[in-house]
N, C-alpha and C positions, 0 to 999 in steps of 0.2 A: 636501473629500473627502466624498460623499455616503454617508448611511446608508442600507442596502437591505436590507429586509425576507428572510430565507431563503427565504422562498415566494416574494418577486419572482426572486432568485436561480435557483431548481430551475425554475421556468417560464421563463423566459429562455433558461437551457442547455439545459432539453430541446426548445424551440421551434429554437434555432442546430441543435441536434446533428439533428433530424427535417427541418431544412432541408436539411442536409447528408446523406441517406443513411439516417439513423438510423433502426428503427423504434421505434412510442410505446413498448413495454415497455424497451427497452435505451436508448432517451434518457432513460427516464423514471427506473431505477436510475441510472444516469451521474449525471443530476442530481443525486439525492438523495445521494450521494456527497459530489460538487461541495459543495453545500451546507452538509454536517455537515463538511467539514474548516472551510471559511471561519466557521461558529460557536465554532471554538476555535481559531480563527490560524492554522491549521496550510496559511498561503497555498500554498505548495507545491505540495501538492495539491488545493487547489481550484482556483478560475477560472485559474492560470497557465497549466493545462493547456487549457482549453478551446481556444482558437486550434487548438492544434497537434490535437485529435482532430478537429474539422472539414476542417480540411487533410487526415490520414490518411484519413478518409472519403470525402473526392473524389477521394483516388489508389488509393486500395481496399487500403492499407495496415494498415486495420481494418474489417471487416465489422460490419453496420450492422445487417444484419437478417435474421443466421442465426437458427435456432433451436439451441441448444445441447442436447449429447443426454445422458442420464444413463445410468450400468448401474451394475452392481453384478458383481461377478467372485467375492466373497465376500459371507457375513451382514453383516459391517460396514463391507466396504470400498467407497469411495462415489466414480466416476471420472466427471468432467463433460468433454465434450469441447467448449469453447468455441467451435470452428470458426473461429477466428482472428478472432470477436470480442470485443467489452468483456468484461473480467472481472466486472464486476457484475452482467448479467444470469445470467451461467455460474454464480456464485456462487448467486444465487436459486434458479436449479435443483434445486444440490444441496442446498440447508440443510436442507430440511427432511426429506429421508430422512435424511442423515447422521445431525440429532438424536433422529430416530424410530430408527435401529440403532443408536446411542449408549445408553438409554436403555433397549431392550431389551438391551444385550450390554454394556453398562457403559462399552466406548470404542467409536472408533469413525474411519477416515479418511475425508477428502475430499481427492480430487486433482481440481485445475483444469488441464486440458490445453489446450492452442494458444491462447493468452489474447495479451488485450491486457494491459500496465503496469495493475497492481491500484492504483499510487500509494500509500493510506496502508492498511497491512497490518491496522493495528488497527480499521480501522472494521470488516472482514468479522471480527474477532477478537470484537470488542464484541456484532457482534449474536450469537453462539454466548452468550457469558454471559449476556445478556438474557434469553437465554432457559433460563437455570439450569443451565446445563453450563460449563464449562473451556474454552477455545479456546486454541490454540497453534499459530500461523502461520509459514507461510517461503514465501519468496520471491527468485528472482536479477531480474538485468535486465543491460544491458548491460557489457561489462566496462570497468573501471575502479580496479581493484584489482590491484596486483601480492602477489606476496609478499614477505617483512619483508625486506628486503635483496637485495630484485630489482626489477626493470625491467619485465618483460613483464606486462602486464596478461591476468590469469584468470579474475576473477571481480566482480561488479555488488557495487554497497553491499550486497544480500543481509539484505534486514530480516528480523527475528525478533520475533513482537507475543504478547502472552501476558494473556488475560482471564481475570476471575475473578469469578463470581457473587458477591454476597450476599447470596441466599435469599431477598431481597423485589424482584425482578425488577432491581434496580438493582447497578452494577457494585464491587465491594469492592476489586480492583486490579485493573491494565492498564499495559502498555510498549509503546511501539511502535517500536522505532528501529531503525538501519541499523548494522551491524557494522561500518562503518566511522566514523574520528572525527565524520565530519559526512556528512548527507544530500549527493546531486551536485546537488542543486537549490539548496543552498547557494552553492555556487561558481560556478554558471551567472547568481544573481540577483546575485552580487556583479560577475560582468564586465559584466552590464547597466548594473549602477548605474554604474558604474569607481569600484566600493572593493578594497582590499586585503582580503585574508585573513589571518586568526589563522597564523602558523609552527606546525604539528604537524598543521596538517588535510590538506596533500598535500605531495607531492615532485613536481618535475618529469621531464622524458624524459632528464635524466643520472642520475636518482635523490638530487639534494640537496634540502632542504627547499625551499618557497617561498612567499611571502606572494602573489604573482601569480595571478589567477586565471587569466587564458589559460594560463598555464605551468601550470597547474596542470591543466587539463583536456588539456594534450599529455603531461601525467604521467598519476601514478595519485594516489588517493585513499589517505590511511594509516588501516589497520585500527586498530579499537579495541581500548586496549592491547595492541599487538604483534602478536607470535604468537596470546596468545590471540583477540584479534577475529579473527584470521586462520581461525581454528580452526570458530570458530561462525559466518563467511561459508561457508566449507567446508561444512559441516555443512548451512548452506541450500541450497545448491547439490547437495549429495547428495540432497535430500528435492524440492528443489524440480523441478530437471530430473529426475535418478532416480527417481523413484519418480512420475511424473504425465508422460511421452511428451514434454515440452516439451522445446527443445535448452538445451544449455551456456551460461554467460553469455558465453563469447567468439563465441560465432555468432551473438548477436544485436545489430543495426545500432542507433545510437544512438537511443535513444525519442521524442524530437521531431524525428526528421529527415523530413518531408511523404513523401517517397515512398522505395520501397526495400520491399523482403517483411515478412509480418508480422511484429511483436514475436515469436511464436508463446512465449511464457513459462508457467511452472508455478508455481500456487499451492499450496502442502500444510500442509492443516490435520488437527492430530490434537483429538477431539472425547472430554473425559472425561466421565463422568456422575457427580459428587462423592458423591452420594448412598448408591453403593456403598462406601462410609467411613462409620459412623455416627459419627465422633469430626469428621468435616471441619468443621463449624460452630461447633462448641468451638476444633477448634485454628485455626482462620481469624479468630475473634471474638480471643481471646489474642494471637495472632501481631498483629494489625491495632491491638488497646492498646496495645503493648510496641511498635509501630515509631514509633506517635504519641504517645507520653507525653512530649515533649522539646515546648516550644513551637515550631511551626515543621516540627517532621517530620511525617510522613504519609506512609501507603500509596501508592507510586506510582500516580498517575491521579487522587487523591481532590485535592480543590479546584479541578479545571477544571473550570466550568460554563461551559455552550453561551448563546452573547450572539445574540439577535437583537430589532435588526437589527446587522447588523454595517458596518466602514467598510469601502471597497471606492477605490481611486485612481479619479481621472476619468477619464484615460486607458485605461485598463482598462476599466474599467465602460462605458464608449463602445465600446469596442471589441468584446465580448460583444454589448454591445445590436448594433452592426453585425452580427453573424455572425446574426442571425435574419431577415435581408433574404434571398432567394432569392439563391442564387451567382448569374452568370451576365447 
């Protein structure tokens, strides 16, 4: 298994993704994306996806090289129209007004409208802390979630990522997960491999538990703990469609599928500015002793540092390097 430098990584992906469609500024975020998941494992969303956004790109499933447009409808309210492409250059657009009316008004929204799959919620969460504010993200995607004792799938895993400054430009806490027990990328990598799944992460299409992952993806996905994960995927789905023009998680076609109409998904980020609190650095500093005073605990997020280079499968890593050949 070869070690690959993150900068061979981000150059690579954006060379496949600009072969396929992309222009430099949105391969060139995509990449940088790509890159910072596979520096903390979080394969899922890095290179796994690649393939499949190249694919999208040549069926015009995702647009490659719109420009995405910003307004503003209020002082703080901050709406990026993605134009049904990546979310990571959409996201560029808006950050930095969001945190310039943050900043002046103390909070502040950002809606990402007709997006591609944002993938990992926290990384656009992380850069709002970085840059000394609160970030608090949501997100749907395809459905795959029924409710707690039903059949019909409603709503996507529906992540919810939450950052937190710590005053010297570096992050004090961060979450990123999906309200349901397990991401769906979980379950997609386990029928690749042909392993079994954990019992409590899905039910199948009668509604009983199942260690299967195919049966598992003709099911649904079980919310975290119950009702309430049910509650706060809900909750994403109200901010994420509602309140940013993108549709419902049940109208949107499954995320790696090569062709079929856009993702068109909504990202919504609420943007605090701590500052307006003069106690916030006191009680964040106490709060962050007293969660780590046990050996072994720690503020969610603290102890993952970013590995580069990192290991990458040969199959894969071959396969990447193909996609910067010219289609065709």
């Amino acid at each position: 298994m070869p070690e690959v430098a993150l900068k061979d990584i981000a150059e690579t992906v954006q060379a496949a993704l600009m072969g396929h469609g992309a222009d430099s500024f949105a391969a060139a975020e995509v990449a940088r994306a790509v890159a910072a998941a596979e520096s903390v494992g979080n394969k899922i969303c890095g290179l796994y996806y690649v393939e499949s956004y190249c694919q999208q790109l040549m069926s015009g499933r995702v647009k490659g090289d719109v420009t995405p447009g910003v307004t503003m409808s209020r002082a703080a309210v901050v709406h990026v129209d993605a134009r049904f492409g990546f979310a990571q250059p959409a996201f560029a657009y808006g950050l930095t007004v969001a945190l310039d009316a943050a900043r002046q008004h103390g909070i502040a929204t950002l809606a990402v409208a007709h997006a591609h799959t944002c993938t990992s919620l926290g990384y656009f969460t992380e850069q709002i802390a970085r840059a000394g504010l609160i970030g608090l993200g949501f997100t749907n995607a395809s459905p795959i979630v029924a409710a707690p004792g039903g059949k019909t799938r409603v709503i996507g895993t529906n992540p919810i990522a939450f950052s937190v400054p710590d005053g010297r430009g570096g992050i004090a806490m961060q979450f990123d997960q999906s309200t349901t027990t397990v991401a769906l990328g979980k379950i997609t990598m386990a029928r690749a491999a042909g392993e079994s799944i954990p019992e409590g992460w899905a039910v199948d299409a009668q509604g009983s538990p199942t260690t299967d992952p195919e049966e598992a993806l003709k099911g649904s996905l079980v919310s975290l703990g119950g009702y309430k994960g049910w509650g706060f995927g809900l909750m994403a789905e109200i901010l994420a469609a509602g309140m940013t023009g993108g549709v419902l998680s049940q109208d949107v076609k499954p995320l790696k599928a090569p062709e079929g109409p856009p993702h068109d998904l909504g990202q919504y980020y609420i943007v605090i500015d701590p500052s307006t609190s003069p106690d916030f650095g006191a009680r964040l500093a106490a709060l962050a002793q007293a969660a780590s005073a046990d050996e072994g605990a720690r503020m969610p997020g603290q102890g993952k540092v970013p590995s580069d280079p990192v290991a990458v499968e040969d199959a894969l890593w071959a396969r990447i390097q193909a996609l910067t050949e010219l289609p065709g």
